[in-house]
C-alpha positions, 0 to 999 in steps of 0.5 A: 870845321863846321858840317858843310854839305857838299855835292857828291861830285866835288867832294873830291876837291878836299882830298885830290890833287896831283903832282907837277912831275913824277918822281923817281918811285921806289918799292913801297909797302905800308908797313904794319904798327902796333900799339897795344892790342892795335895794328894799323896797316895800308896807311897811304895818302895822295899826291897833291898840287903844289898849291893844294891847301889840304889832303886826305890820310887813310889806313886800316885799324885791328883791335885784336883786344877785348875792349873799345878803344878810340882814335882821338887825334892826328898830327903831322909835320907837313900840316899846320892842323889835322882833323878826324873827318867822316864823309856820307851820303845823306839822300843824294848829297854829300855831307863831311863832318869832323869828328870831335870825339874821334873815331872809336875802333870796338872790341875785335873789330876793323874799321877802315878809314878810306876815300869817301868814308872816315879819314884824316884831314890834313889843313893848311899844307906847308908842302905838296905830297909827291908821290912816291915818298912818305909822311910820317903822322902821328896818331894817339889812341885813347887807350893804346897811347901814341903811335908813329906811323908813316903815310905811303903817298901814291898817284892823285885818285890812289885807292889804296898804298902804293904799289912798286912802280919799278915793276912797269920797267918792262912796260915803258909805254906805260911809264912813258904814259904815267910820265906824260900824264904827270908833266901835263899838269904842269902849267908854265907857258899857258894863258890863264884860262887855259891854265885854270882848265888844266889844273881843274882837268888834273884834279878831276877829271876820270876816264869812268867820270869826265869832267866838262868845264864851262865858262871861265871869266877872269878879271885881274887876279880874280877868276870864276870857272864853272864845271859839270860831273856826273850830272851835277855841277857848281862854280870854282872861286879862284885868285892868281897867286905867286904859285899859280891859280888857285881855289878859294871856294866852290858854291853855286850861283852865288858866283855870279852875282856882284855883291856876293862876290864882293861880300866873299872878298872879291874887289867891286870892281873885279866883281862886277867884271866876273859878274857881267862876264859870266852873265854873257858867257852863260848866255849861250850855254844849254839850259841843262848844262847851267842847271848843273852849274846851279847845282852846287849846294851852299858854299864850301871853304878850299882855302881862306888863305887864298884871298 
C-alpha cells in the first residue's frame, strides 16, 4: 500500500467498525505468549460491520534480551492479506504507512502497537469481528521465529483488551443500553439515506467527538455522503451491495465533480446525477461547514472491491 495522507478525522475509517448485535460475552483476558526473549500481551482488535473490508491488531512486545529483534510479518485466517503499518501526525495531518521492513522491538525495550500508532492491518476481511471472541494471528519475528498468538476483539472504539462484561449483571441498565446501542446499527427496514447515515453514525460518531453528517445524494447504487468532525471533514463514495451500503473511498471535492466520478468507476449517468445533486443539496449549506466537506486531503482507498 502506498503512503496515503489522511485527515486526522477520518483515520478511523481503516480501523472502526461495529457489530450488528451483541453477542453473549464471556471473560476475557489477553493471555501472555512467549517467544524466545519476547513476550507479547494485551493483544486485542475491534469489532467491525459486516461489510468492514479492514480492521486494526494491537499488542504489546518485551524483549527482555540483550539484542534487537524485529517484527517482520503478520498473517491471519480471517484476512486474505496482513500488513505492518504505522500511523503519525505530520503537522495537522495524518499519514499511515506500511512497514516493508517490520517493526524492530530493541534490546530490553517495550514497544506498543496501539490505535493511532504502530499496528496490524488486516485487508480484504473474509468475515466481520464480533466482539467478544477471538482471532488467532500469526506473527514471525526475525529472530525469536514464529509465534501464535490470539487477538481478543472488543467493542468498536476498544482501547485496550477486552474486559469481562458479565461483570455489568448487576447493572442491567448498562447492559440494556450496550445492547441498545449495538442493535441500533442494524439497518434493515431503513430508506437508503437514512441507512447511509446510521452505519457512518456507528462508525464515528463519539459523545467527546460528534459526527455531523451532511448531505447524501443517491443515484441508483451509487451514492456520496459528506461529513464534518472535529472541525475538519470530507466526502464518503458509496455502492449498494447484497450486504448493504458500503464505502468505496473517502476524498474531498473531487466527489462532486462528474468525470471525476466517472474516472473512479461511477457510470456517466449515475455521476452526472450525484454531481447535480450534490450541486444543489450544498447549495444551501453554511460556508464553514462545506469548507469542511473540502477538507479531506487527496483520496484515500476503503475498499476497491466495492465497485
Amino acid at each position: 500500500m502506498n503512503t496515503r495522507s489522511i485527515r486526522a478525522a477520518f483515520v478511523a475509517l481503516t480501523l472502526l467498525g461495529g457489530a450488528l448485535a451483541s453477542t453473549s460475552l464471556t471473560p476475557v483476558v489477553a493471555a501472555e505468549v512467549t517467544v524466545g526473549q519476547l513476550t507479547i500481551s494485551g493483544a486485542f482488535a475491534r469489532a467491525t460491520l459486516p461489510n468492514a473490508p479492514v480492521a486494526g491488531g494491537f499488542l504489546t512486545i518485551v524483549n527482555a534480551g540483550g539484542e534487537a529483534d524485529r517484527l517482520i510479518a503478520a498473517s491471519t485466517p480471517v484476512a486474505g492479506e496482513s500488513q505492518l503499518h504505522e500511523m503519525k501526525m505530520e503537522g495537522d495531518v495524518m499519514k499511515m504507512a506500511q512497514l516493508p521492513d517490520g517493526i524492530e522491538v530493541p534490546a530490553g525495550a517495550t514497544v506498543t502497537l496501539a490505535p493511532g500508532g504502530l499496528h496490524l492491518m488486516f485487508m480484504q476481511l473474509k468475515e466481520p469481528l464480533v466482539e467478544g471472541t477471538k482471532v488467532p494471528v500469526t506473527l514471525t519475528f526475525e529472530k525469536a521465529g514464529t509465534v501464535e498468538i490470539e487477538l481478543d476483539v472488543g467493542g468498536i472504539a476498544a482501547k485496550e483488551p477486552a474486559m469481562d462484561h458479565s461483570m455489568q449483571s448487576d447493572h442491567g441498565g448498562d447492559a440494556q443500553h450496550d445492547h441498545a446501542a449495538h442493535m441500533a446499527m442494524d439497518t434493515s427496514g431503513m430508506g437508503d439515506e437514512e441507512a447511509i447515515a446510521a452505519m457512518q453514525k456507528a462508525m464515528f460518531d463519539k459523545p467527546e467527538s460528534p459526527l455531523t453528517m451532511g448531505p447524501i445524494v443517491i443515484a441508483g447504487d451509487y451514492a456520496v455522503s459528506a461529513w464534518a468532525q472535529d472541525g475538519t471533514g470530507g466526502r464518503a463514495l458509496l455502492r449498494k451491495t447484497d450486504k448493504g451500503w458500503a464505502i468505496h473511498l473517502c476524498s474531498g471535492d473531487a466527489l462532486k465533480d462528474a468525470a471525476q466520478l466517472v474516472d473512479l468507476g461511477v457510470p456517466d449517468a449515475e455521476a452526472q446525477q450525484i454531481a447535480e445533486g450534490v450541486a444543489a443539496a450544498e447549495a444551501n449549506v453554511d460556508p464553514a461547514l462545506l469548507k469542511q466537506f473540502s477538507a479531506f486531503d487527496g483520496v484515500m482507498m476503503v475498499d476497491e472491491s466495492v465497485m
